[in-house]
C-alpha angles and dihedrals in degrees: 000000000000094000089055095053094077087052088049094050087062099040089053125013118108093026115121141334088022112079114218101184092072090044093059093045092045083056086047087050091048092049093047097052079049087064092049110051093043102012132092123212137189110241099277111263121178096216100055116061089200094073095044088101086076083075087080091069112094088345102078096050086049090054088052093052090049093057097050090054083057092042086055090061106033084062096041095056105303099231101353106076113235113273108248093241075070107055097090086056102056097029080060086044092044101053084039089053094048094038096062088043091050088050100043081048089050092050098052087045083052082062089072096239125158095223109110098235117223101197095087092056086041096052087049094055091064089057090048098061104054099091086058101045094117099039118111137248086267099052087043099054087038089054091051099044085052094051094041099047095036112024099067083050087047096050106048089050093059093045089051093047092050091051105246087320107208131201146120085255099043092042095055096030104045110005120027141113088279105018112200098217091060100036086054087075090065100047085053091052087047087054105056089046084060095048089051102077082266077184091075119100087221088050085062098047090048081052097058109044084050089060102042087059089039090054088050093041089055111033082037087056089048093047079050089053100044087054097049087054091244092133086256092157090025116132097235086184099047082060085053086054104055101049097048090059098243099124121259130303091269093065097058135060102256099244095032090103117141107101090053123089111288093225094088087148092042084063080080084093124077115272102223093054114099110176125219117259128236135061088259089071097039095122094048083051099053095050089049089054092052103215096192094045088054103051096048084047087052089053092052096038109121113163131107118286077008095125092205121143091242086067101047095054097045109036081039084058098046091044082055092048093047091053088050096047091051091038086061096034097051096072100052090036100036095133101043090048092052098099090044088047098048082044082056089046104068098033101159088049099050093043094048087044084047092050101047096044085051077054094042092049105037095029123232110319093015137117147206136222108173127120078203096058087039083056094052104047083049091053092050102030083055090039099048096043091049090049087046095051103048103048101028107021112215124041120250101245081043086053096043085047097054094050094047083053090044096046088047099052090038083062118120110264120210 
C-alpha cells in the first residue's frame, strides 16, 4: 500500500478541488523569500536578464500576503459567502489558526535570526479579517483600494503630527517591516480573488489583465515620483539603516530586518531633521517634521518595505499577475509544476525549515548572502516537500495548525 502512494500522488495531487495553480505560486512565494533573505542580487534592470532575481525583494512577502487573503476565503465558502449561523465557528477557527501562526513565528524570531519573520503579522491577519468574512468581492476590492490610496498618506501623517512616535506596538502595528494596516490592504485584495470562483480559467485572465495595470499604475507612478525628486525610488529602509549604525542596505540581506529601527513609514521624513523635544516648541517640531512633504513622499514610495502606496499598488499587481499566470499554467504543465505545488502546499513548514537552516548554518544573529546557498535551500526545500508529500500528506506546522484551529472552534461556546 506504502509503495502506491507515491503513484497515487501523481495521479491525483493538485485535481479538484484542490487548486494547483495557488499551490505552485505559494511555492514561488516561499522560494522567493528564500532569495531574499540569502540570496544577492544586481539592482534590477529590464533590460538585463541577469538582474531579474531582484524581483524577489518586497515582491515575494506580498505574494505571500495575497494568497492568504485567498486562502481566507477559500476556508470561509469560496465564492458563497459563510452563512452567518456560521460565523461563531469560523471566527473561533480563524483567531486558533493565527495563534498557532503568531507562536510558531515567534519561536523561529526567539532563534536570533536576522531574517524579519513574517509569520506574527500573518497569524494576525487571520484575526483581522474576521469582522469582514461576509462582505463581497466589491466591498472587498473597495476596502483594499481605500487602504492602499489613502492609508501610507495616513500614516505618515500621523507619524509626522506625533512627532517620529516609538514603541514595540507602534512599531509592529503601524510602522514596521510588514504593517499590518497597510498589508491589510493585500489580504483584502486576496480575499475578493478567492471569492471570485479564482478556480476559472477567465478568473485568472481577468487576473491577470488587472495586475499587469496595477503593476504600471504603480511602478509608472514611482518612476513619476524618482524624476520629480519625491524619493519615489528612494530606499526608505536603507535611510533606517544608516542611521541605526548597522551598515547600508548592501550589507544585509533585504528582508533581513529586524535589528534596524521599526518606523520604516516615519523615514518619510527627512532624515537630517531632529526636531526639537517638549510640548513649548510643538509647533517648531512639527514644521521640522514636514507633514505635507511626507505624506506625498508616502504616495510615490516604491521600494521595497517601503509601504508606499507606489509599491502597493505595483509589487500588489505583479503578486496578482503572478497568481494568474500560475493559476493558467498549472493545468497544461501539471506535471512539471508538482514539486513547486507540494512546496506551496506546506508553506509554514517549508518557510520555518528555510529560517532555522539559515540559523544552523550562519549561527544566531548571523546571515547569509550567498545564491549557493539560495540553490541549495530551492533544491531541498522542493525535494523534501515532494518527498513529504508523497509518502506522509500534510505538513507537520499545517497539521499543528489545523488542530490548534479544530481545538479553538470545538471550544464551548456561551
Amino acid at each position: 500500500m506504502t509503495a502506491l502512494r507515491p503513484v497515487r500522488w501523481f495521479r491525483e495531487f493538485g485535481r479538484p478541488p484542490r487548486i494547483l495553480g495557488l499551490d505552485v505560486a505559494r511555492g514561488l512565494a516561499i522560494l522567493g523569500m528564500a532569495g531574499a533573505h540569502v540570496g544577492t542580487t544586481d539592482a534590477f534592470d529590464w533590460g538585463d536578464p541577469t538582474t531579474w532575481t531582484d524581483l524577489v525583494h518586497g515582491r515575494s512577502s506580498i505574494l505571500f500576503a495575497l494568497l492568504a487573503g485567498v486562502s481566507i476565503a477559500l476556508m470561509t465558502g469560496r465564492d458563497v459567502l459563510p452563512e452567518r449561523e456560521r460565523l461563531p465557528g469560523i471566527r473561533l477557527n480563524l483567531v486558533g489558526r493565527g495563534a498557532v501562526i503568531f507562536v510558531i513565528g515567534l519561536t523561529l524570531e526567539l532563534l536570533n535570526t536576522p531574517i524579519a519573520v513574517i509569520l506574527t503579522l500573518y497569524g494576525l491577519l487571520y484575526v483581522a479579517v474576521i469582522p469582514v468574512l461576509r462582505w463581497r468581492p466589491r466591498q472587498l476590492l473597495l476596502g483594499a483600494a481605500v487602504l492602499a490610496l489613502a492609508g501610507p498618506a495616513l500614516l505618515a501623517l500621523i507619524s509626522a503630527v506625533a512627532l517620529q512616535p516609538f514603541g514595540a506596538g507602534i512599531g509592529f502595528v503601524l510602522y514596521g517591516t510588514y504593517p499590518i494596516t497597510v498589508w491589510l490592504a493585500l489580504v483584502l485584495g486576496g480575499m475578493a480573488l478567492g471569492r471570485l470562483r479564482v478556480q476559472e480559467v477567465r478568473t485568472a485572465v481577468v487576473a491577470l489583465v488587472v495586475g499587469v495595470v496595477l503593476a504600471a499604475i504603480g511602478y509608472g507612478l514611482g518612476a513619476l515620483g524618482a524624476g520629480a525628486g519625491l524619493g519615489g525610488t528612494e530606499s526608505i529602509v536603507s535611510s533606517t539603516s544608516e542611521d541605526s549604525g548597522s551598515g547600508s542596505l548592501d550589507s544585509l540581506p533585504s528582508e533581513s530586518l529586524d535589528s534596524l529601527p521599526a518606523e520604516s513609514l516615519s523615514s518619510f521624513i527627512p532624515d537630517d531633521v531632529m526636531p526639537p523635544s517638549g510640548w513649548e516648541s510643538y509647533p517648531e517640531a512639527l514644521a521640522a517634521t514636514d507633514p505635507l512633504g511626507s505624506m506625498v513622499r508616502a504616495v510615490f514610495a516604491v521600494d521595497p518595505h517601503s509601504g508606499g502606496t507606489a509599491e502597493i499598488l505595483g509589487s500588489g499587481g505583479f503578486a496578482l499577475a503572478v497568481i494568474a499566470l500560475c493559476l493558467l499554467l498549472s493545468r497544461p504543465l501539471r506535471w512539471l509544476l508538482l514539486p513547486l505545488g507540494a512546496l506551496g502546499s506546506m508553506p509554514l513548514t517549508a518557510y520555518s525549515l528555510h529560517v532555522v537552516s539559515v540559523v544552523l548554518v550562519a549561527g544566531p544573529g548571523g546571515f547569509i548572502a550567498d545564491n549557493s546557498f539560495w540553490g541549495l535551500t530551492a533544491v531541498a526545500l522542493l525535494v523534501v516537500t515532494t518527498l513529504w508529500a508523497m509518502f506522509v500528506g500534510r505538513g507537520p506546522l499545517e497539521r499543528l495548525v489545523g488542530k490548534g484551529a479544530a481545538a479553538m472552534a470545538a471550544a464551548p461556546r456561551r
